[in-house]
C-alpha positions, 0 to 999 in steps of 0.5 A: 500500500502506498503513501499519500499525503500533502507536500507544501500543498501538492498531492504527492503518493510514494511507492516502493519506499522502504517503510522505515525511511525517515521523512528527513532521508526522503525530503533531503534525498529524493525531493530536494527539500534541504532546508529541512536539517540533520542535526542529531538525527535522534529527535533532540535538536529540533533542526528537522522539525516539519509541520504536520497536519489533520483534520483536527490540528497542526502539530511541529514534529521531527522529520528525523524520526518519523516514518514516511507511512505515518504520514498517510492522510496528513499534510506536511509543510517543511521550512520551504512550504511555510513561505507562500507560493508566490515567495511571500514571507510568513509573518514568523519569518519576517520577524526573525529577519527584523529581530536578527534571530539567526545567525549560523543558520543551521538551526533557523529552519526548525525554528521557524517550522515550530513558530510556525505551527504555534502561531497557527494553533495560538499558542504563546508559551513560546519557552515550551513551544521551543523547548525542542530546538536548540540554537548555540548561537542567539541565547533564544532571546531574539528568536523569542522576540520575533515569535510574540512580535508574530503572534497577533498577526493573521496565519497566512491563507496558504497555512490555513488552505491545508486542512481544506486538501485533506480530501477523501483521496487521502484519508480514506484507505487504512491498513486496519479499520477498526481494533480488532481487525489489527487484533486478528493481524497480530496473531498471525503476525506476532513477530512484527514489530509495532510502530506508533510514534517511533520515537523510540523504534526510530532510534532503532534505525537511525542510530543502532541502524537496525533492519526492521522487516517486519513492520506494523503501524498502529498509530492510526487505527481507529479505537487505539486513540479513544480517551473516555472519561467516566465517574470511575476512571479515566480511560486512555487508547494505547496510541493517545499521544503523549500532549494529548494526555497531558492536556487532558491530566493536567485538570484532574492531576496538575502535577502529572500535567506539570511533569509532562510538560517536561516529558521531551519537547513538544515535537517528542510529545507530539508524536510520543504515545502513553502505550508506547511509553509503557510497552518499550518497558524503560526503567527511565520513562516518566510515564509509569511510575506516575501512572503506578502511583495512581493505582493504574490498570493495563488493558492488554489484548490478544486476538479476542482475549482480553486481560487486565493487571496493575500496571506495576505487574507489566514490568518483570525485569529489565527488558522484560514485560509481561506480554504474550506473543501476538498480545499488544497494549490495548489501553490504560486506565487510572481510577478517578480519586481526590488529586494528591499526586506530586511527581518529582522529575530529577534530571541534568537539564529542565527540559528534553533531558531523561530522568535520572530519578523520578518519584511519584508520591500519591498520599492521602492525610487524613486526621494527621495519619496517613490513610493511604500511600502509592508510590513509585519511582523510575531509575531506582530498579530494572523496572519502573517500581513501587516503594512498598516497604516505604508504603508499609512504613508510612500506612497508618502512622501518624503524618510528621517529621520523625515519620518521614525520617523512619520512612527515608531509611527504608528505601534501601529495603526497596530499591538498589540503584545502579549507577551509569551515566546519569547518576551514581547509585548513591545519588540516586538512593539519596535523591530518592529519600530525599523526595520523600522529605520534599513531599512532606515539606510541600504538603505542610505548605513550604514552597520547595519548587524553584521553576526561574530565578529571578533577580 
């Protein structure tokens, strides 16, 4: 089955592409597009970034790791598209001459693209907007600058004009019409590996430069990206994008909301599903242990059979979840509850950097006792794992200083942290108790968060 989507406004189909190539291989090589950049070739940089588009909205994504049939009834715009037909400037554009916010160059591509895209969509956090692009050379000042001096100024009628191409020519041919023919598939082809985002399977293939044979894409079939939200749970498809679940956690559980605004950068997050997170089993993914701190159930499924466990049973060991062949993530679900869930994300930078630790602490207070406790860590263990001991400690005593101090020390009871690149395992254990204190502090009201310096 071929590829069809919009290129700039043009209708293009591809044919006998491998289906691992990547967007930037494919714009660069075989196009001529070239303002579309190689940088980290991993999803870090920003230098790639495109603007990709459905009936629903306009996302900034990077070229690098996104493979040409996830674009199938989508438009595309890279850099050269943003300017209109006739050479018309987009109002970001201008701006970045007038406000000098380019000077190697390398990077104002991707930049652009990412100004692009908010300015369409309206949004004005430019910090987070550009979070996902790095430039060495402006300190961002100036790009900043140019983005809010853009901001009030109409989108151009040729960025508007693309979701009006979306035809029926190419939206109406999916590989899979609904879960359970994907489901039927799967069990006849359990070897295959299955590609939502790729942000991390694109890594796969342009760093570990791995042959992918065998491949599946399910980011698009229909039912894998349903969110529903009743009196009792909140339940979100496999293939929900990571922004999309921020945005909808964000009013039930701010910290959560809060943590995934530094989960990658808005192009990772983009692109980036909570299945996704979950199935590739990382000890680092911020996604688990949060969920885990909220009494999270994983929907698993296997042809028609259907199976669900807590989400902390998924992960056996490093490497190793508790998945059958041909059995696929389905959905998550997270019991609705009071909101008490803090998430601490530890890492070197604030923004698009993998934690070195990262504590989710759900704790209910109730009479000055503890009624209730949930909590979990990534990059404590092989696997994103609950502090049970700790839980044990704290159920049921009484909710100060001396509690907490009893509690930090039986951490080792539950955790032996490696060290690597990241942090040392003495970091890490440290850190760990640590967070435990700083939840006690901020729930007695002390202000414990430093986001900005200011003067």
């Amino acid at each position: 089955m071929g590829t069809e989507f919009l290129l700039n406004g043009e209708t293009v189909r591809v044919e006998g592409e491998n289906p691992t190539r990547t967007l930037l291989d494919w714009l660069r090589e075989t196009r001529g597009l070239v303002g579309t950049k190689e940088g980290c070739n991993e999803g870090d940089c920003g230098a790639c970034t495109v603007m990709v588009s459905d009936e629903n909205t306009s996302r900034a994504m990077n070229a690098c790791i996104l493979f040409l049939p996830q674009l199938h009834g989508k438009s595309v715009r890279t850099v050269e598209g943003v300017t209109g037909p006739d050479g018309t400037l987009h109002p970001v554009q201008s701006e970045m001459v007038r406000h000098h916010g380019s000077q190697c160059g390398f990077c104002t591509p991707g930049f652009v693209v990412s100004m692009a895209v908010a300015h369409k969509n309206g949004d004005r956090d430019f910090d987070d907007q550009l979070a996902g692009n790095l430039c060495r050379c402006t300190g961002y000042a100036p790009i900043v600058k140019a983005a809010k001096a853009a901001a009030d100024q109409p989108v151009p009628e040729w960025i508007n004009d693309d979701l009006s191409g979306l035809t029926s020519a190419t939206t109406d041919r999916a590989q899979f019409q609904n879960v359970d023919e994907f489901a039927a598939w799967y069990v006849k082809n359990p070897g295959a590996v299955l590609i939502a985002g790729a942000t991390d399977i694109g890594l796969w293939v342009t760093k570990s430069l791995r042959q992918l044979n065998d491949v599946c894409f399910v980011g698009a079939v229909p039912g894998l990206s349903d969110i529903n939200v009743t009196d009792q749970e909140i339940r979100i498809g496999a293939s929900v994008t990571v922004a999309a679940f921020g945005a909808l956690i964000a009013d039930h559980h701010p910290d959560l909301g809060e943590m995934i605004r530094r989960f990658g950068s808005t192009q990772v997050r983009n692109a980036a599903t909570i299945g996704g997170n979950i199935a590739n089993g990382s000890p680092i993914g911020d996604g688990p242990p949060a969920l885990i701190a909220l009494g999270a159930t994983l929907h698993l499924r296997c042809g028609d059979r259907r199976r669900s466990l807590p989400l902390e049973s998924f992960f056996l060991a490093y490497g190793k979840q508790d998945l059958e062949a041909g059995e696929f993530v389905e959905a998550i679900s997270i019991p609705r509850q009071a909101d008490h869930l803090k998430c601490y994300k530890i890492s070197k930078r604030f923004d698009q950097d993998i934690s070195s630790v990262c504590g989710c602490f759900n704790i209910v207070v109730q009479d000055g006792q503890v009624s209730s406790c949930r909590i979990a860590f990534g990059g404590m263990a092989g696997v994103p794992k609950r502090a049970i001991n700790v839980e044990n400690m704290l159920n049921g005593r009484t909710w100060e200083h001396e509690t907490i101090k009893a509690a930090m020390a039986v951490f080792k009871d539950d955790y032996e942290p490696l060290s690597d690149m990241r942090a040392s395992a003495d970091y890490r254990m440290k850190t760990a108790q640590n967070l435990l204190m700083r939840f006690y502090l901020e729930h007695q009201g002390r202000a414990t968060r430093v986001l900005s310096v200011q003067a």
